[in-house]
VEXFI-334310 format. One record per residue: x, y, z of N, C-alpha, C, O in turn. Coordinates in steps of 0.02 Angstrom, whole numbers, padded with zeros to 5 digits, always signed. Example, Ala and Ser with C-alpha at 12.3 -4.5 7.8 and 13.67 -1.06 7.14 Angstrom:
2
+00660-00284+00390+00615-00225+00390+00660-00165+00390+00712-00166+00423
+00642-00112+00354+00684-00053+00357+00645+00002+00394+00670+00057+00402
//
This chain:
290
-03973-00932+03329-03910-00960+03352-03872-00994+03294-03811-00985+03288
-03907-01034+03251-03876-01051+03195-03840-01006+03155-03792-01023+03120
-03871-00925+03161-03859-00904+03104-03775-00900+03136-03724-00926+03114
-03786-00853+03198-03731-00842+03249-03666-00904+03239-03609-00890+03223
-03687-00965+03251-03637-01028+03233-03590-01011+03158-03531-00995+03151
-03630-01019+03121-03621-01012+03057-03564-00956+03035-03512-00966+03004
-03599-00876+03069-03533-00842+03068-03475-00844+03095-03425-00823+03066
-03473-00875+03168-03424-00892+03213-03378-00949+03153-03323-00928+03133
-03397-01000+03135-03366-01052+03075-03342-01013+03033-03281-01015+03022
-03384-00967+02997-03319-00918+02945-03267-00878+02981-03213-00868+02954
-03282-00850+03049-03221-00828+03074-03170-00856+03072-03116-00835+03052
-03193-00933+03103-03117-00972+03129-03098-00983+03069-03040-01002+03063
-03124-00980+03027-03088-01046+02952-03030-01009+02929-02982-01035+02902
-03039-00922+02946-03004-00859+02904-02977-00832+02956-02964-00772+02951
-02963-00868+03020-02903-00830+03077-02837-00873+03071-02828-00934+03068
-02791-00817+03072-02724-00853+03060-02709-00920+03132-02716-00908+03192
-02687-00989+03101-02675-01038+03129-02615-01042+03163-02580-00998+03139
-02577-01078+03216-02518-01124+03216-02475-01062+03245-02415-01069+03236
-02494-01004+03277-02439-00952+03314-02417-00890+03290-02429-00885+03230
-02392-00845+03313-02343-00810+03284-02286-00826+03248-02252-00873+03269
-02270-00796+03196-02226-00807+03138-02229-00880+03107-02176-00910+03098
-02271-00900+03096-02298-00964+03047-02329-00948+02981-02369-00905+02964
-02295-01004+02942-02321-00983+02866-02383-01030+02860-02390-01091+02869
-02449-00955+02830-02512-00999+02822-02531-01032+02778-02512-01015+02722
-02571-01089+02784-02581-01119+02710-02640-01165+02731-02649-01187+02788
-02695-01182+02651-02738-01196+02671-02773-01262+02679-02798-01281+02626
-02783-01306+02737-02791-01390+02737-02853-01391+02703-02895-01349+02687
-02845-01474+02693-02906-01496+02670-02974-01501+02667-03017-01527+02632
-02971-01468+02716-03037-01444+02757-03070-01391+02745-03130-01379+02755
-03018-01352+02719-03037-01273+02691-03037-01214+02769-03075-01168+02785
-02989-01237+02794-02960-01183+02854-02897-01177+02845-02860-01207+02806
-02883-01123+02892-02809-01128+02864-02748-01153+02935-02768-01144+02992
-02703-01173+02928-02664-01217+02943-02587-01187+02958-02574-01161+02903
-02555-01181+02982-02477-01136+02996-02428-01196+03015-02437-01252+03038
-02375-01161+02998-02306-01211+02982-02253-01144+03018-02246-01083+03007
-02220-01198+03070-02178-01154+03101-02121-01171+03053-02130-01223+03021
-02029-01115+03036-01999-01149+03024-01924-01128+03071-01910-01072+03092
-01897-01170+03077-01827-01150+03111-01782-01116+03055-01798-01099+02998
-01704-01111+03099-01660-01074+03047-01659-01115+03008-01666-01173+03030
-01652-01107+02942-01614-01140+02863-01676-01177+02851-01660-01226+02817
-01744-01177+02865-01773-01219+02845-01803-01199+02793-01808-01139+02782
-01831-01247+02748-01885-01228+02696-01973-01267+02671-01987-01325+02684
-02011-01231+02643-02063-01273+02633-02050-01319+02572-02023-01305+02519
-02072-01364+02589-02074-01422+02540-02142-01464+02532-02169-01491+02580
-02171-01467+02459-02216-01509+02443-02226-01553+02452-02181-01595+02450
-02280-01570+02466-02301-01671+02472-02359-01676+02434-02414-01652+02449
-02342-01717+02369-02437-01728+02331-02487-01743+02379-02475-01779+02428
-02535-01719+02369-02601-01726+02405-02593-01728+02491-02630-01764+02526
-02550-01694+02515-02525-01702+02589-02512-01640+02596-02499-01610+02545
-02512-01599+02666-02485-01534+02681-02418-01524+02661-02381-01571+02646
-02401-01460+02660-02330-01428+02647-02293-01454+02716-02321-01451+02771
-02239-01475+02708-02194-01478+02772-02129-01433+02781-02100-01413+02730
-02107-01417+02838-02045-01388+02839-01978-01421+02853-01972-01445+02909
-01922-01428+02805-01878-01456+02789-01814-01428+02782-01806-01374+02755
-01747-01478+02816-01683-01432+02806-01653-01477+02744-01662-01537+02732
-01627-01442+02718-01580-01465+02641-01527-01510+02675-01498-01495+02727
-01514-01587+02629-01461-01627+02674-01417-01601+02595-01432-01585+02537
-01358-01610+02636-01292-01614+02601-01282-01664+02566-01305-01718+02585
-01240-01658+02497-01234-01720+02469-01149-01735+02492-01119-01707+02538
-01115-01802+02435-01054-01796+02445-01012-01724+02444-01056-01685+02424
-00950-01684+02454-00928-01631+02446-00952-01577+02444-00929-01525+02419
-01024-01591+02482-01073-01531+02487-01086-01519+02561-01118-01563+02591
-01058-01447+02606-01067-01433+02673-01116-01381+02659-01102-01335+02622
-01179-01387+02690-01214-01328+02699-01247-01299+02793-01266-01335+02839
-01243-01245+02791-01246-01200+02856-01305-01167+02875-01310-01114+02846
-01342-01178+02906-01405-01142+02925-01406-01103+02963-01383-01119+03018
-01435-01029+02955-01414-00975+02997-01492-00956+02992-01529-00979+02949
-01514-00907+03047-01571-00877+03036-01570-00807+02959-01531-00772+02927
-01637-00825+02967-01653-00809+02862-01602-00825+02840-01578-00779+02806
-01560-00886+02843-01515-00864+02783-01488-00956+02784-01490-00996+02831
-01461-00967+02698-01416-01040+02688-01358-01034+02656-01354-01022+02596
-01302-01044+02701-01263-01055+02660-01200-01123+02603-01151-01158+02614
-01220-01116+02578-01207-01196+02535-01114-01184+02502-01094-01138+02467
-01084-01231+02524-01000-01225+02465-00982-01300+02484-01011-01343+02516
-00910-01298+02445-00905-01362+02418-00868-01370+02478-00856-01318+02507
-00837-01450+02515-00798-01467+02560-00717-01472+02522-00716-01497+02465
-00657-01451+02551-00595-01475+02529-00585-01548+02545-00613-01587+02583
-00535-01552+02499-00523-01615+02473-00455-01651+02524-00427-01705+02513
-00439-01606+02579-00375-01605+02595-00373-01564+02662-00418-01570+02704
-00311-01516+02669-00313-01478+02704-00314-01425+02672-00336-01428+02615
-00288-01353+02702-00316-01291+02637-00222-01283+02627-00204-01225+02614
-00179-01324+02632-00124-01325+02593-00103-01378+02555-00053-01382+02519
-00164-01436+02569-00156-01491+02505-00166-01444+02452-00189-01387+02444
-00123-01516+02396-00127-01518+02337-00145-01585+02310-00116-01639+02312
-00232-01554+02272-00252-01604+02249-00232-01618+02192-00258-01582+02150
-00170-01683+02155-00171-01693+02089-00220-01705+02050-00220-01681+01994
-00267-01741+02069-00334-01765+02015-00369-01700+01999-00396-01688+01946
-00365-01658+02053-00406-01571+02044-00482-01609+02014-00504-01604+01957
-00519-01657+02084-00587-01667+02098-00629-01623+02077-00682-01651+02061
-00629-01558+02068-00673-01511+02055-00686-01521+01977-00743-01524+01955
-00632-01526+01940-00617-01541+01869-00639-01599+01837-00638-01608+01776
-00662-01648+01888-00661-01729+01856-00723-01740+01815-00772-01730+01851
-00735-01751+01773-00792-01780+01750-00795-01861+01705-00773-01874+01649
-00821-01892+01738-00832-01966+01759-00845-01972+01682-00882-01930+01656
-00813-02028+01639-00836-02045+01567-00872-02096+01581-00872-02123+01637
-00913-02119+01521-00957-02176+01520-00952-02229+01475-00979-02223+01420
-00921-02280+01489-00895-02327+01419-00958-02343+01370-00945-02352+01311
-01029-02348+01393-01053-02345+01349-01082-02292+01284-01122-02302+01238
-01040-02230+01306-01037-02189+01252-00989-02185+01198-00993-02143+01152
-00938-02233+01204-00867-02250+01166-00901-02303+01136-00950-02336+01154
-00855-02307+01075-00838-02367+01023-00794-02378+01013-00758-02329+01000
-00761-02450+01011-00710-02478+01028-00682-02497+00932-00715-02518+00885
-00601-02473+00937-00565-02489+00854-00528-02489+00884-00522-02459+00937
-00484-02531+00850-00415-02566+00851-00377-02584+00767-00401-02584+00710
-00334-02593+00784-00295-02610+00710-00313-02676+00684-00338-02713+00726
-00305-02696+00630-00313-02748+00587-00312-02819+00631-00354-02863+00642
-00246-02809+00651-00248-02880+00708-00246-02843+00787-00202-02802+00797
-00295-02858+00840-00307-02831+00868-00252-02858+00944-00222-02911+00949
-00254-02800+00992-00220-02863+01056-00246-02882+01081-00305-02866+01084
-00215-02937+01124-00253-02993+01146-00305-02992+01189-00278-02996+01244
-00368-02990+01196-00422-02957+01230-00440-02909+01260-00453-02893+01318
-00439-02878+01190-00437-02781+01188-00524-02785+01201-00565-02813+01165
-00537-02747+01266-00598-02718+01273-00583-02650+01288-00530-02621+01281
-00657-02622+01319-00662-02566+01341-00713-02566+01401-00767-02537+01393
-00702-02595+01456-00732-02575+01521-00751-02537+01551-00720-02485+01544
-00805-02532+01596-00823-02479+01631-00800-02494+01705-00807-02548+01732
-00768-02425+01740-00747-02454+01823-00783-02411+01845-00829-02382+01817
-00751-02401+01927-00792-02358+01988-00791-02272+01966-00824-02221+01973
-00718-02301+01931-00701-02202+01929-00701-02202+01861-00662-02155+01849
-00722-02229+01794-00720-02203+01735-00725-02269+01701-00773-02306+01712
-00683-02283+01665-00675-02338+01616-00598-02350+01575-00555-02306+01572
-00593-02399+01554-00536-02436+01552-00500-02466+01490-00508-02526+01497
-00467-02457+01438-00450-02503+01386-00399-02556+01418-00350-02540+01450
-00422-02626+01402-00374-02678+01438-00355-02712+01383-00396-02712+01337
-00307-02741+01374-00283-02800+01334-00241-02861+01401-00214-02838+01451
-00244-02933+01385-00232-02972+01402-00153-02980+01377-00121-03014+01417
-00127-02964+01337-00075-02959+01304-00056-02879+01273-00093-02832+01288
+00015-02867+01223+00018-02806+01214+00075-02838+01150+00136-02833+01158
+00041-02877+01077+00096-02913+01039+00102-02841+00994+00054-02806+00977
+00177-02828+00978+00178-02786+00921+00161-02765+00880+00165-02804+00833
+00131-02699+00861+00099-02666+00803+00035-02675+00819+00008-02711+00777
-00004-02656+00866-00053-02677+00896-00085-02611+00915-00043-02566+00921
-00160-02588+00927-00171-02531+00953-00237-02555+00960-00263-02604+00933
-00270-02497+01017-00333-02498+01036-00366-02436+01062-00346-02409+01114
-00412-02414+01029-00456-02336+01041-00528-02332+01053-00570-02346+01010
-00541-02314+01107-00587-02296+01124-00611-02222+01095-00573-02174+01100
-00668-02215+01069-00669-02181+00983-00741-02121+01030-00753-02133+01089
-00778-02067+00999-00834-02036+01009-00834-01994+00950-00782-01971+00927
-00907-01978+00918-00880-01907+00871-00864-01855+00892-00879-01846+00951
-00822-01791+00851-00798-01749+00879-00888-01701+00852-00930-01721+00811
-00891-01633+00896-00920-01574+00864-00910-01552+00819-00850-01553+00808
-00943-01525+00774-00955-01495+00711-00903-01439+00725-00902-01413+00781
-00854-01416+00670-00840-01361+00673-00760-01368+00730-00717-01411+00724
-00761-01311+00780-00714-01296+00819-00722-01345+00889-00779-01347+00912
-00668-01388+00925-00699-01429+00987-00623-01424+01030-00575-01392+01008
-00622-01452+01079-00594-01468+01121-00594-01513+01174-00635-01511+01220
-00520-01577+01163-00549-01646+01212-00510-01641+01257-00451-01633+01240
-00524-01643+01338-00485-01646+01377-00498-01722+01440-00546-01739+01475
-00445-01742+01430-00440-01799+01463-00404-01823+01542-00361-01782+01556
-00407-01858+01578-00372-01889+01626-00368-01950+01635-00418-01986+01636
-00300-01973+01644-00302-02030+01630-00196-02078+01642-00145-02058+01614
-00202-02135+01685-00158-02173+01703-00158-02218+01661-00211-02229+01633
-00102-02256+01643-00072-02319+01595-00029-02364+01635+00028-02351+01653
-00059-02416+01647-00040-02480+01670-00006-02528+01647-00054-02566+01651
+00049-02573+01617+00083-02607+01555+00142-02600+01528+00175-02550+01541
+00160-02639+01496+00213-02623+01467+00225-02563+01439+00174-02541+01412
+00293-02513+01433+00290-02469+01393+00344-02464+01354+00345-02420+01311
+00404-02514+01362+00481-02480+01339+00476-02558+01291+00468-02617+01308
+00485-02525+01229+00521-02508+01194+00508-02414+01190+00541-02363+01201
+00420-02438+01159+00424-02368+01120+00331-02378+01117+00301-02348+01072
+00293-02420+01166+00242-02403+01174+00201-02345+01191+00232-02295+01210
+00135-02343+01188+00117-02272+01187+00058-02252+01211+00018-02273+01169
+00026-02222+01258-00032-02226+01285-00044-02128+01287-00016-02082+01316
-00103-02136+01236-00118-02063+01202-00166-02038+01199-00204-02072+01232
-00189-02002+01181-00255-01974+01157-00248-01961+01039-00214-01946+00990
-00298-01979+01058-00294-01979+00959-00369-01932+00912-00428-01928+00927
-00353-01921+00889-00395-01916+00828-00386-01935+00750-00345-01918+00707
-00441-01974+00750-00454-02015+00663-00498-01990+00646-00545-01961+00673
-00478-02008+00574-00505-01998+00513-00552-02053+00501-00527-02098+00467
-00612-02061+00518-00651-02111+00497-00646-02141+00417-00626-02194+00393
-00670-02092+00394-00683-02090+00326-00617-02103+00263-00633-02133+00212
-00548-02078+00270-00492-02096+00258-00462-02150+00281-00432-02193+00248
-00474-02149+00362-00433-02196+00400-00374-02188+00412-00338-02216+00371
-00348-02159+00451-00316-02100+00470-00309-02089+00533-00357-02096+00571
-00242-02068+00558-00250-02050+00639-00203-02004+00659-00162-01986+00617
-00201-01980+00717-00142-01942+00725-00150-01937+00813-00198-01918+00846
-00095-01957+00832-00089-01983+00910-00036-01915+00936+00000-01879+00901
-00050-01914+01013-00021-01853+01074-00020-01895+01100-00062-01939+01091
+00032-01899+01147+00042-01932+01236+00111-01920+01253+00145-01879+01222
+00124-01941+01280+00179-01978+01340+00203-02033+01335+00162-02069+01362
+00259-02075+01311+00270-02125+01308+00347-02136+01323+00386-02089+01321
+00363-02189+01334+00427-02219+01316+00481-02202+01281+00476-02190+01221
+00524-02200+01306+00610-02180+01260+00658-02245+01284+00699-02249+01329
+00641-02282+01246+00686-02345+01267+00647-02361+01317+00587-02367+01328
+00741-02372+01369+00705-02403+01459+00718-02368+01493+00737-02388+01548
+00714-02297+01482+00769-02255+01538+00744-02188+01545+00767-02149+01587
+00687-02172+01497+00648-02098+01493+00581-02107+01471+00548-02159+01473
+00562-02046+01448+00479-02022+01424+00491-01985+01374+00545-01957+01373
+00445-01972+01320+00450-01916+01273+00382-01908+01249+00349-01952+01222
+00366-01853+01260+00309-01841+01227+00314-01854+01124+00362-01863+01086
+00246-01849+01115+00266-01868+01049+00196-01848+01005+00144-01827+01031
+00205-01858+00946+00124-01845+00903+00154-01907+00856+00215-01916+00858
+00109-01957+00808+00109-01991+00780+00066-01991+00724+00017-01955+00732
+00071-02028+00660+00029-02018+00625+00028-02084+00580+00070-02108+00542
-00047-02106+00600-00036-02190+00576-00087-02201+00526-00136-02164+00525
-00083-02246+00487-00139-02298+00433-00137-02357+00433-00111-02397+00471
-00172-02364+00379-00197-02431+00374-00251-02469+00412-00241-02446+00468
-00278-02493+00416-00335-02538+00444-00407-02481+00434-00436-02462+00383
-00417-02466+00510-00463-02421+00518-00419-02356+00530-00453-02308+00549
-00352-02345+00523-00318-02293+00542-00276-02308+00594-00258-02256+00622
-00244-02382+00630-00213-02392+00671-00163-02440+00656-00130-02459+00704
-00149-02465+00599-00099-02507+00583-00020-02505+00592+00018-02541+00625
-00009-02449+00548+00063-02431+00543+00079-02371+00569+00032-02331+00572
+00139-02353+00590+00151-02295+00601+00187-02268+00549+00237-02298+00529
+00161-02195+00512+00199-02172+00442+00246-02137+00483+00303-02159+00475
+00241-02088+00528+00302-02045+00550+00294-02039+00625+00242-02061+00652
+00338-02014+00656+00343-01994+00724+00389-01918+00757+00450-01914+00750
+00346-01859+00793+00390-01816+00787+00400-01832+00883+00353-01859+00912
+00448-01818+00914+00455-01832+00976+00488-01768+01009+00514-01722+00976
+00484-01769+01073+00517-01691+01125+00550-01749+01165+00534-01805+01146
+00589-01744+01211+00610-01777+01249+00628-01706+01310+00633-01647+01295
+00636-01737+01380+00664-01670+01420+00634-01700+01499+00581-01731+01504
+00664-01689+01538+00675-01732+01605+00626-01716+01628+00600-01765+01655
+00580-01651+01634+00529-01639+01660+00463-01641+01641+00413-01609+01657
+00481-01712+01579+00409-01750+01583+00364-01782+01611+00390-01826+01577
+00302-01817+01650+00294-01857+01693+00281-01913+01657+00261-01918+01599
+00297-01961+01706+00283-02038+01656+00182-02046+01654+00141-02034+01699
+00169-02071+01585+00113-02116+01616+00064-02140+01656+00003-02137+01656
+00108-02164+01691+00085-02222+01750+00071-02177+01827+00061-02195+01885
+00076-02099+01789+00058-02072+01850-00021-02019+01813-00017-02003+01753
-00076-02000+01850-00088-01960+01834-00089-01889+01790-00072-01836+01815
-00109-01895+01733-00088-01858+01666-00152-01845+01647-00193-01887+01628
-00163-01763+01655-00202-01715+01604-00181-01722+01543-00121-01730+01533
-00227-01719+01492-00209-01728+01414-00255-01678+01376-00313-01689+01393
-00251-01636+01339-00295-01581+01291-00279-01594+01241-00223-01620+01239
-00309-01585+01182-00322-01567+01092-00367-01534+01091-00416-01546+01125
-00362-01480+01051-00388-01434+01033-00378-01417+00962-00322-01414+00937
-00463-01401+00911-00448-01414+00852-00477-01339+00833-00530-01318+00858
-00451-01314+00803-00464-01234+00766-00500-01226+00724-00531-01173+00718
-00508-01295+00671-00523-01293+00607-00481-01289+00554-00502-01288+00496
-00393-01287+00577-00349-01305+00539-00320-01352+00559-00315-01409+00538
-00291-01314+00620-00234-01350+00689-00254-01394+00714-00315-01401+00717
-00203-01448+00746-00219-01486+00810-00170-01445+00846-00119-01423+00820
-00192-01436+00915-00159-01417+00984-00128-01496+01034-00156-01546+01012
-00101-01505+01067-00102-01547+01119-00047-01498+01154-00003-01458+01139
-00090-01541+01232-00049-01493+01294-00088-01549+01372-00142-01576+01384
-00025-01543+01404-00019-01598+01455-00008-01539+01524+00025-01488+01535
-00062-01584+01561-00057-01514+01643-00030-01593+01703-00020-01653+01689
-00026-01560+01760-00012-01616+01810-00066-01590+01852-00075-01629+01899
-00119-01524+01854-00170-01539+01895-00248-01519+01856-00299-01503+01886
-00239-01524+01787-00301-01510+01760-00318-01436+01763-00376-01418+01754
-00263-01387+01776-00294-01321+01770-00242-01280+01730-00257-01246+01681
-00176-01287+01756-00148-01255+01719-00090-01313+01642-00056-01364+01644
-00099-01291+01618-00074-01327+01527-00027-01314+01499-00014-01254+01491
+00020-01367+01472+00080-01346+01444+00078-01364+01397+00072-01425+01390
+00083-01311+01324+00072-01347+01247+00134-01361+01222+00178-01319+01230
+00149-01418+01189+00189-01442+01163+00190-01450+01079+00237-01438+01041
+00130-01472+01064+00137-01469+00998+00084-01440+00970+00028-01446+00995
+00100-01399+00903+00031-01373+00849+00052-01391+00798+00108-01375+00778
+00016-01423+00770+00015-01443+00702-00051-01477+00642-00089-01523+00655
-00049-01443+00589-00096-01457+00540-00123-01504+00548-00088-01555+00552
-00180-01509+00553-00235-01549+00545-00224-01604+00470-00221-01666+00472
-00218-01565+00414-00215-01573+00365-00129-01632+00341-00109-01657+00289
-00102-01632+00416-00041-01662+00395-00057-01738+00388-00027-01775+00350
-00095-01751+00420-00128-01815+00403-00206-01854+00400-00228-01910+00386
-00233-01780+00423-00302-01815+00419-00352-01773+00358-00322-01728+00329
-00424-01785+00337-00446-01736+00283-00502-01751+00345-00538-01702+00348
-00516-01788+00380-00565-01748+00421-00561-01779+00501-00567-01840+00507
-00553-01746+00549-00565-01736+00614-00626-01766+00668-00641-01752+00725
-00646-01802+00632-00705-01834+00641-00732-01895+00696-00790-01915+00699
-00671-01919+00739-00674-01943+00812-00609-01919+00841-00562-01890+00814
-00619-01941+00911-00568-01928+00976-00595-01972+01028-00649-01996+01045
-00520-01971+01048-00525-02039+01127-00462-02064+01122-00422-02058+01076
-00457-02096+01180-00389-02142+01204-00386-02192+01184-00433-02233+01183
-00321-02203+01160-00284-02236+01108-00210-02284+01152-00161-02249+01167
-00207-02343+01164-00148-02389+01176-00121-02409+01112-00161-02442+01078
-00049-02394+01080-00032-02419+01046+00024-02461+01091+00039-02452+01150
+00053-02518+01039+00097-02562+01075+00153-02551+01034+00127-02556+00979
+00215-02538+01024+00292-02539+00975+00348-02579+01024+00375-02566+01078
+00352-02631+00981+00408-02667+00985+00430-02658+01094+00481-02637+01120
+00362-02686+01127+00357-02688+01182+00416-02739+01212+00438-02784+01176
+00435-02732+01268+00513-02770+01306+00443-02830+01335+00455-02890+01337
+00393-02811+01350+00375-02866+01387+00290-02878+01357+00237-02857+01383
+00301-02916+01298+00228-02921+01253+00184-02966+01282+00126-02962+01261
+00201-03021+01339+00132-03067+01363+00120-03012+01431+00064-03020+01456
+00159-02963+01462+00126-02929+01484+00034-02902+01468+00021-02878+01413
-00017-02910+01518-00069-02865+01506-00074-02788+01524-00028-02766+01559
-00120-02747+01507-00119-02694+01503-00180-02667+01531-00229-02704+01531
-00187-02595+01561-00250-02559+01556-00202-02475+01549-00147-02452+01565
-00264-02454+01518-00266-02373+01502-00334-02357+01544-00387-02371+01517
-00333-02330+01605-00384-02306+01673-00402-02245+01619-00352-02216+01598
-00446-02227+01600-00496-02135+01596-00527-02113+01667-00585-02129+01682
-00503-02091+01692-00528-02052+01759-00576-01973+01728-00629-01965+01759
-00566-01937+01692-00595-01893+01666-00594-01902+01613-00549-01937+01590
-00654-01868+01561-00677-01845+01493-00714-01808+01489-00769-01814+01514
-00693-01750+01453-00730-01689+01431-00724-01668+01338-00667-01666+01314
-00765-01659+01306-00751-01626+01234-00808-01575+01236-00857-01592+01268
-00808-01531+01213-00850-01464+01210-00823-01423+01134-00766-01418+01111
-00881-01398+01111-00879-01352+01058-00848-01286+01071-00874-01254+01117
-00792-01258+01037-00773-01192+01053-00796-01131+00994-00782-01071+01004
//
């Protein structure tokens, strides 16, 4: 009868467990064990614990659908399917102030930091006194790159202030600024700049400017690109982060000998309202090797 027991025990240990259509697997015991699963479900590990069956939760902007054999996962709209998203959410990528280094000109403004917020990070000054600037700096890639930014300006802007994207010349000290800024009190003009002195933010040597009604100000949501060839600078401004309008190309070489950071840049010129404070919001940052 023992022996009889004995074989009956290897039977059961090696008969499928837990029903029809259950996945087998083997417990601790050394029998085996079945896991039913519903639609969309899956097995999932547990250290030293049985396999369990599990449905995938959704994260933020993530809807997923469970169908028998089958998952289907896509992103949620942001809207309705005839919004228009300006930020173009899909596009955003969140900067981190502690990957920036903070330069400013010789005399700096009045409690120029660089903050981190909910949605990105921040250059603030407490003031905005003339001839004044502040950059939030990163190295560029070796070779060929491209920086694309998002980003609102808070502050004074008229006379002829300027809230940009830049690239310096570390090593010269050297800069050369893109944005959107001020035309007096009454418009916008895009512009490129090209400054020295200090660390590369002192003075402004020249200024080439566009002016044209269908600029957007600032203070609203503004895509910003540079793009460097290995000769050229590119800059080009979108209103939803996908499609780009280039405005200016010009030599690298017109003022810098090397290309060697990028980031957002507040300069201050002969501001209408200087105890005004300031912030420059980064909602997006991207640079990539091309």
């Amino acid at each position: 009868m023992q022996n009889f027991s004995a074989v009956a025990d290897c039977a059961n240990a090696t008969a499928p467990s837990g029903g029809q259509n259950t996945v087998q697997f083997e417990t601790s015991s050394g029998n085996l064990g079945g896991i039913a699963l519903s639609d969309g479900q899956v097995i999932v590990g547990a250290t030293g614990s049985a396999p369990q069956a599990k449905t995938l939760t959704a994260g933020p902007g993530i809807a997923i659908m469970n169908a028998p054999g089958g998952i289907s996962i896509s992103a949620t709209g942001s809207g309705s399917a005839n919004a228009v998203d300006w930020l173009n959410e899909a596009a955003v990528i969140r900067p981190v102030a502690a990957n920036f280094s903070v330069v400013t000109s010789t005399t700096a403004p009045a409690g120029a930091s660089l903050v981190p917020t909910i949605r990105g990070m921040a250059l603030t000054t407490t003031a905005v006194a003339d001839g004044t600037s502040i950059m939030a700096e990163t190295a560029t890639p070796s070779a060929h790159w491209q920086a694309t930014m998002l980003a609102i300006y808070s502050g004074s802007l008229t006379n002829a202030s300027f809230p940009a994207i830049a690239v310096r010349d570390s090593i010269s000290h050297r800069a050369i600024e893109f944005g959107i800024g001020a035309s007096g009190t009454a418009s916008y003009q895009a512009a490129y700049t090209r400054t020295a002195g200090g660390l590369g933010l002192d003075m402004v040597l020249g200024q080439t400017t566009a002016v044209d009604v269908g600029l957007p100000p600032p203070s609203q949501p503004l895509w910003s690109r540079v793009t460097y060839d290995g000769t050229n600078l590119s800059w080009a401004f979108s209103r939803d982060g996908e499609v780009f309008s280039t405005v200016f190309t010009i030599l690298a070489a017109d003022n810098l000998s090397n290309a060697d950071r990028v980031g957002p840049v507040a300069m201050f010129q002969q501001p209408t309202n200087p105890g005004w404070p300031s912030a420059y919001h980064i909602l997006s940052w991207r640079i990539v090797s091309m």
